[in-house]
C-alpha positions as CSV (number, residue, x, y, z in Angstrom):
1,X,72.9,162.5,86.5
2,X,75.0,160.9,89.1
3,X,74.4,157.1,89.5
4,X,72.1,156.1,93.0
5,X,74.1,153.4,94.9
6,X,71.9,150.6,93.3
7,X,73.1,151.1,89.7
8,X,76.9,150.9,91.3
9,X,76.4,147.9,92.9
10,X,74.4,146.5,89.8
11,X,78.0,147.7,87.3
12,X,80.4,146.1,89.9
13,X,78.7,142.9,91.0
14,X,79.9,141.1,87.8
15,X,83.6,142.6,88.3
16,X,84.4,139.1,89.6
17,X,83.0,136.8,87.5
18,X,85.0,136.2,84.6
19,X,87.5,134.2,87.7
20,X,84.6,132.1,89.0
21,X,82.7,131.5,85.1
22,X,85.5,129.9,82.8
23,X,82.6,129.2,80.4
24,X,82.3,132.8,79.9
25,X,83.8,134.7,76.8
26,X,87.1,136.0,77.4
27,X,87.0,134.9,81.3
28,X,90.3,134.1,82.7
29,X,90.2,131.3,85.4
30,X,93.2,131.9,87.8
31,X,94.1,128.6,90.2
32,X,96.7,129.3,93.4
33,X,99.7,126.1,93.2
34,X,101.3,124.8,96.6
35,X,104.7,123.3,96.9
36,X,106.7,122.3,99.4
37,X,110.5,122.3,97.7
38,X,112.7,124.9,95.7
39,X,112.8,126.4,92.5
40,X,115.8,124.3,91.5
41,X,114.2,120.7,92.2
42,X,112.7,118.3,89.3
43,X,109.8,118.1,90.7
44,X,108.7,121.6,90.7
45,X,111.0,122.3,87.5
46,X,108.8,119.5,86.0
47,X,105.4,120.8,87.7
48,X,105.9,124.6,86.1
49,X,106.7,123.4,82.8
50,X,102.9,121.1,83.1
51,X,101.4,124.8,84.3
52,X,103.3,126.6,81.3
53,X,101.9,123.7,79.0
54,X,98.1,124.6,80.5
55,X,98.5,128.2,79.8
56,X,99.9,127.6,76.5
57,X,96.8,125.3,75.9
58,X,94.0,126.9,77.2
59,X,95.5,130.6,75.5
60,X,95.6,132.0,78.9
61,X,92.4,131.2,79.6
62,X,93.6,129.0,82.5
63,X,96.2,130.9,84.4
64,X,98.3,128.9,87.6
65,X,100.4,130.6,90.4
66,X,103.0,129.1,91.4
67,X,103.8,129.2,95.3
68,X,107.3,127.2,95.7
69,X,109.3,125.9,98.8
70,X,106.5,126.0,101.3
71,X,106.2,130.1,100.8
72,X,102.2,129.8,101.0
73,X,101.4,126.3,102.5
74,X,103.7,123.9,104.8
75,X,104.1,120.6,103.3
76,X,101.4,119.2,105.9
77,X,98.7,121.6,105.5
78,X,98.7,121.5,101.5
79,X,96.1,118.6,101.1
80,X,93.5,120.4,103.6
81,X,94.6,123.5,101.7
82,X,92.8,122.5,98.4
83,X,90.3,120.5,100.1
84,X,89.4,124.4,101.3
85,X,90.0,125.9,98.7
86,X,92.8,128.3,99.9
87,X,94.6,126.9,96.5
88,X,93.2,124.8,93.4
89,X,96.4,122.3,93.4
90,X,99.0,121.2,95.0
91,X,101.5,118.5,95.5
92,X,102.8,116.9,98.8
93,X,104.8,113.3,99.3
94,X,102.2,111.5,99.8
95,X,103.3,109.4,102.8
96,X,103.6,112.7,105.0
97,X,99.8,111.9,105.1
98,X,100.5,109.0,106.5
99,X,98.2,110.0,110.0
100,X,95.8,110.3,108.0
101,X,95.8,107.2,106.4
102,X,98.4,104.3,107.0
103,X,97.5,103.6,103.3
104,X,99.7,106.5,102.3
105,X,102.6,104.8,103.3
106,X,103.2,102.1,101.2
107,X,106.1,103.4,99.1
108,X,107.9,104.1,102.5
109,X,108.4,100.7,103.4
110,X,112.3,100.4,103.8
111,X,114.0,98.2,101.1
112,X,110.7,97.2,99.4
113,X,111.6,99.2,95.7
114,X,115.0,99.0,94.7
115,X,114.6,99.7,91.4
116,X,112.7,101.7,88.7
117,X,110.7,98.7,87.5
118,X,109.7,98.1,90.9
119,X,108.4,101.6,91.9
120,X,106.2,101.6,88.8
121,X,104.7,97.9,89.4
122,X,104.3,99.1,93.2
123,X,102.5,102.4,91.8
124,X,100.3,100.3,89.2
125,X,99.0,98.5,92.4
126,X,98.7,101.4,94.9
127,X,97.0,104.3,92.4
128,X,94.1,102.8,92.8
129,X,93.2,103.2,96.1
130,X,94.7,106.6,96.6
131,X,92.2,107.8,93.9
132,X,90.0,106.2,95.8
133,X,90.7,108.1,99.0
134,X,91.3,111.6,96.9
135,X,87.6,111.3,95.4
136,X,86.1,110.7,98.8
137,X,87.6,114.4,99.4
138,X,86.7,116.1,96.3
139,X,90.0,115.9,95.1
140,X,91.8,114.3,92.0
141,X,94.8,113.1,91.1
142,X,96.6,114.6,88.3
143,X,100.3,112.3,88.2
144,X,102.4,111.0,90.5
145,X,106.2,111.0,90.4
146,X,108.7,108.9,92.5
147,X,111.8,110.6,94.3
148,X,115.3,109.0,93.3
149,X,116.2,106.7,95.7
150,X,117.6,107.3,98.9
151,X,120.7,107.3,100.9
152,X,122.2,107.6,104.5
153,X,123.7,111.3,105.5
154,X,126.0,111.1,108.4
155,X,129.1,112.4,109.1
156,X,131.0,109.1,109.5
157,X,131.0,105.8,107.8
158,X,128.4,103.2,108.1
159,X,129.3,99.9,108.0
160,X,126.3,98.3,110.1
161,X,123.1,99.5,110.9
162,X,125.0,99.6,114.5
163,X,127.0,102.7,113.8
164,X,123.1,104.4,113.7
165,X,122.7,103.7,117.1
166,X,122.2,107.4,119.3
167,X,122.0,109.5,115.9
168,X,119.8,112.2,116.3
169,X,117.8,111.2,112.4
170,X,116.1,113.7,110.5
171,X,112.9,111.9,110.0
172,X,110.1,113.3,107.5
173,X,107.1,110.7,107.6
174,X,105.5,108.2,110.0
175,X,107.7,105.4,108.8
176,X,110.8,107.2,108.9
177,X,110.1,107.6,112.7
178,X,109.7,104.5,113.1
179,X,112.7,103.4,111.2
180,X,115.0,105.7,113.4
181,X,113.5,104.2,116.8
182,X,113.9,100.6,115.2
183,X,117.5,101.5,114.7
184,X,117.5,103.0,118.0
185,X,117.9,106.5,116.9
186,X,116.5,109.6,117.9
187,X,113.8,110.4,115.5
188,X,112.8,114.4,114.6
189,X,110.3,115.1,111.9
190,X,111.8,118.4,110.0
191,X,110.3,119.4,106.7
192,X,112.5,119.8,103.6
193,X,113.1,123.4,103.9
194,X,114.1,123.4,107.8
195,X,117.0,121.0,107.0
196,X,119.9,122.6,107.2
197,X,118.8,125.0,109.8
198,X,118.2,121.8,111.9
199,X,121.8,120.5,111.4
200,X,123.4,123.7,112.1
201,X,121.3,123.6,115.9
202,X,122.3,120.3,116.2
203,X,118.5,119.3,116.4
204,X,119.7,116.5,114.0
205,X,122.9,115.0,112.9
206,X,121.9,112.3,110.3
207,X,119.5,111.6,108.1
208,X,118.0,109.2,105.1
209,X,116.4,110.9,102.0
210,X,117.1,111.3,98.3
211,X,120.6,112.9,96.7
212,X,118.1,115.3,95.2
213,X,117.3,116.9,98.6
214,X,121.0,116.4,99.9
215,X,121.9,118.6,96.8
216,X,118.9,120.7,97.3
217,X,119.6,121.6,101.0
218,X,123.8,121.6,100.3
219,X,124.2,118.7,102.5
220,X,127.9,119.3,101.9
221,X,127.7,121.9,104.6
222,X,126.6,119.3,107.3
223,X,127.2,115.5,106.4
224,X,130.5,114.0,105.2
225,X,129.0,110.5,103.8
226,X,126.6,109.3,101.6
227,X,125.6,106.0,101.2
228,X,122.9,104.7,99.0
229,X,121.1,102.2,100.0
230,X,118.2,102.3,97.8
231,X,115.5,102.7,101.0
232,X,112.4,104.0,99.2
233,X,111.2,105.5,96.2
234,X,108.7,107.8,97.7
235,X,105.8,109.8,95.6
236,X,104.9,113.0,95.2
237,X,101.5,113.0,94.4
238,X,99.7,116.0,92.2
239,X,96.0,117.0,92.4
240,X,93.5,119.6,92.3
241,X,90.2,120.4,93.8
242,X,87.7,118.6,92.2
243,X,84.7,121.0,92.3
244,X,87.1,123.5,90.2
245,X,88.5,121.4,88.1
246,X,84.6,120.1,86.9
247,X,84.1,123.5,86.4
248,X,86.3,124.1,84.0
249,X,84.4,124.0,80.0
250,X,85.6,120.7,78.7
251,X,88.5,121.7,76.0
252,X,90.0,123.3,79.5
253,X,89.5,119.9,81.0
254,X,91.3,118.1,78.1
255,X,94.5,120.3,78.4
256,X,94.7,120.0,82.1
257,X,94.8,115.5,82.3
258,X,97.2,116.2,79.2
259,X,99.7,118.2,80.1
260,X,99.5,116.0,83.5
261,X,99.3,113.1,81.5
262,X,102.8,114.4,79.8
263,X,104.4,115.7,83.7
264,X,103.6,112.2,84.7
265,X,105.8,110.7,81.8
266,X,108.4,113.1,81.9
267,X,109.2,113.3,85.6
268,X,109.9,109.7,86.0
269,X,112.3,110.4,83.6
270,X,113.5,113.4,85.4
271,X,113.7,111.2,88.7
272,X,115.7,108.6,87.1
273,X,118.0,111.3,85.7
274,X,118.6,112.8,89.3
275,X,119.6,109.7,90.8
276,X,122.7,110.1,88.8
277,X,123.5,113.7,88.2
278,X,122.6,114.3,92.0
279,X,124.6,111.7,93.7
280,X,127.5,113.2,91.5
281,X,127.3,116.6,92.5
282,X,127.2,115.5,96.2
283,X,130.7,113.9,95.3
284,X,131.8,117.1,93.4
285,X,130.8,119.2,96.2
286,X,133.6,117.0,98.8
287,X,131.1,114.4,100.3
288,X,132.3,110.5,100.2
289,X,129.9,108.6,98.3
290,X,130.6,105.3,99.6
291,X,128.4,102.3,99.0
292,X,126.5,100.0,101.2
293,X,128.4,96.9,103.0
294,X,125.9,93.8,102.8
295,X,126.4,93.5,106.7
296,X,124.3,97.3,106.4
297,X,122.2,95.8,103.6
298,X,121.2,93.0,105.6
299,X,120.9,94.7,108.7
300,X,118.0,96.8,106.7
301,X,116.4,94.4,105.2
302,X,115.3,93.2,108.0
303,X,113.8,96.4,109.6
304,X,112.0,96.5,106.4
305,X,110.4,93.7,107.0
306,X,109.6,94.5,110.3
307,X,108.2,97.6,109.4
308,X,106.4,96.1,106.2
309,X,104.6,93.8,108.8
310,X,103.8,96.6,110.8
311,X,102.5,98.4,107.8
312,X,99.7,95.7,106.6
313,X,98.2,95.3,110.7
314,X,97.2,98.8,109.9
315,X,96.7,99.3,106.6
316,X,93.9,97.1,106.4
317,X,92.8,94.8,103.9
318,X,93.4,97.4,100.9
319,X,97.1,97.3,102.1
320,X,97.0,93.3,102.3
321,X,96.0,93.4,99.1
322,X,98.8,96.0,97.4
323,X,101.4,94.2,99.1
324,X,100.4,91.1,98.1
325,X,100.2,91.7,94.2
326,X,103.3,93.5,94.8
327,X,105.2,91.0,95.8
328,X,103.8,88.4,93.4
329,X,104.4,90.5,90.4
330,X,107.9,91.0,91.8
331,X,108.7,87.7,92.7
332,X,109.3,88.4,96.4
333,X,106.0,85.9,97.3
């Protein structure tokens, strides 16, 4: 006897489930992964081998797709991405956000880190409060892991923060603006993936970021000089929907904070490892790697404390507060 339209929808309701009931035997939960940068970075090297680790973990019972180099999600619409739901994780440099919340930008304060120990002391201090903000959002934070630091691309020397002056800069967060304007540069905010596109128009014709994104946008094709200057150590900050992530049973849980617990460790190493290899491959591939005079150290410093001023009249108390300890631990009090 043919089945009546009732019993059909009674068989195929439960098609679904096994995605949306990771509790249930032999269900398979699948989670959707935005990125902003390529294949070839540490970052998402170091962020497929924590979804590998999952998979491995959970026996497939936890399955994550990738989506690299802003293919799904822009860099600026990931975080409202998994707050919607349109993917379970994602990671996004955390000071792109910084519209949202001033807070954000803390680690983009010019010449505030200049080393390794530093980022993680300034981290220690800031975590906090950006778990803080993520929870309020139903998201989490799974690691975070600081860029190498980074350098001037131009196409000239720069001996003072003069030569600057009427650049058209690459800018890719609210502080970077600022610290174009401040040097009396044009400021343009292009996303990772649009940089060489925006050289080649002309829309730009410097910029400051890490050698990792000079060697992952073949700044060799548009900038004669690098000069490192230190800047920033900026974070990229890894999370996931917190209403999925609860719903996973609790050995699926475990293996999740673990295997972030592991990127976290791993990727500062990665970072640190960058800082070298990368800078050396932008020499390899013809650019002048020439290092900072102290008349263009100086001249920074002070912007940075201009903008770090700037920073804490908006930032609020909580951003008093990180600076504060910062600098004490530091010994810049």
């Amino acid at each position: 006897m043919a089945p009546t339209r009732r019993s059909l929808l009674a068989a195929t309701a439960g098609l679904g489930l096994p995605a949306l009931l990771p509790g249930a035997a032999g269900a398979q939960t699948r989670w959707q992964c935005a990125t902003a940068y390529p294949d070839g970075n540490f970052h998402t090297r170091n962020l497929k081998q924590m979804v590998d680790e999952i998979a491995q973990a959970t026996g497939g019972a936890l399955q994550i797709q990738m989506h690299t180099n802003a293919s799904l999600l822009p860099m600026p619409q990931i975080k409202r991405g998994v707050q919607q739901g349109q993917v379970q994780l994602g990671e996004v440099l955390i000071s792109v956000y910084g519209n949202e919340d001033p807070f954000f930008e803390v680690d983009s304060i010019p010449q505030l880190v200049t080393s390794t120990a530093m980022a993680r002391t300034l981290r220690e201090k800031a975590r906090p409060f950006v778990e803080a903000r993520f929870n309020r959002q139903g998201l989490m934070v799974l690691y975070e892991v600081p860029w190498p630091p980074s350098g001037l691309y131009t196409l000239v020397p720069v001996p003072t923060i003069e030569t600057l002056r009427g650049t058209r800069m690459r800018t890719f967060n609210t502080m970077t603006n600022r610290f174009a304007t401040l040097l009396g540069a044009t400021p343009t905010l292009v996303q990772a993936a649009e940089i060489p596109q925006a050289f080649a128009t002309g829309v730009v014709n410097a910029m400051v970021t890490s050698a990792q994104t000079g060697v992952d946008s073949s700044a060799w094709d548009f900038a004669k000089v690098f000069t490192p200057i230190g800047f920033t150590r900026t974070f990229n900050t890894i999370f996931v929907q917190r209403r999925v992530f609860d719903a996973l049973p609790a050995a699926q849980q475990a293996a999740v904070k673990d295997a972030a617990e592991k990127a976290q460790t791993r990727g500062w190493a990665m970072s640190d490892e960058a800082a070298q290899t990368m800078q050396a491959t932008l020499g390899a591939r013809g650019m002048t790697v020439m290092q900072p005079t102290p008349e263009l150290l100086t001249g920074l410093a002070g912007i940075g404390r201009t903008q770090a001023e700037e920073w804490v009249t908006r930032a609020g108390e909580d951003g008093r507060r990180v600076l504060t300890e910062y600098r004490a631990a530091t010994g810049q009090a």
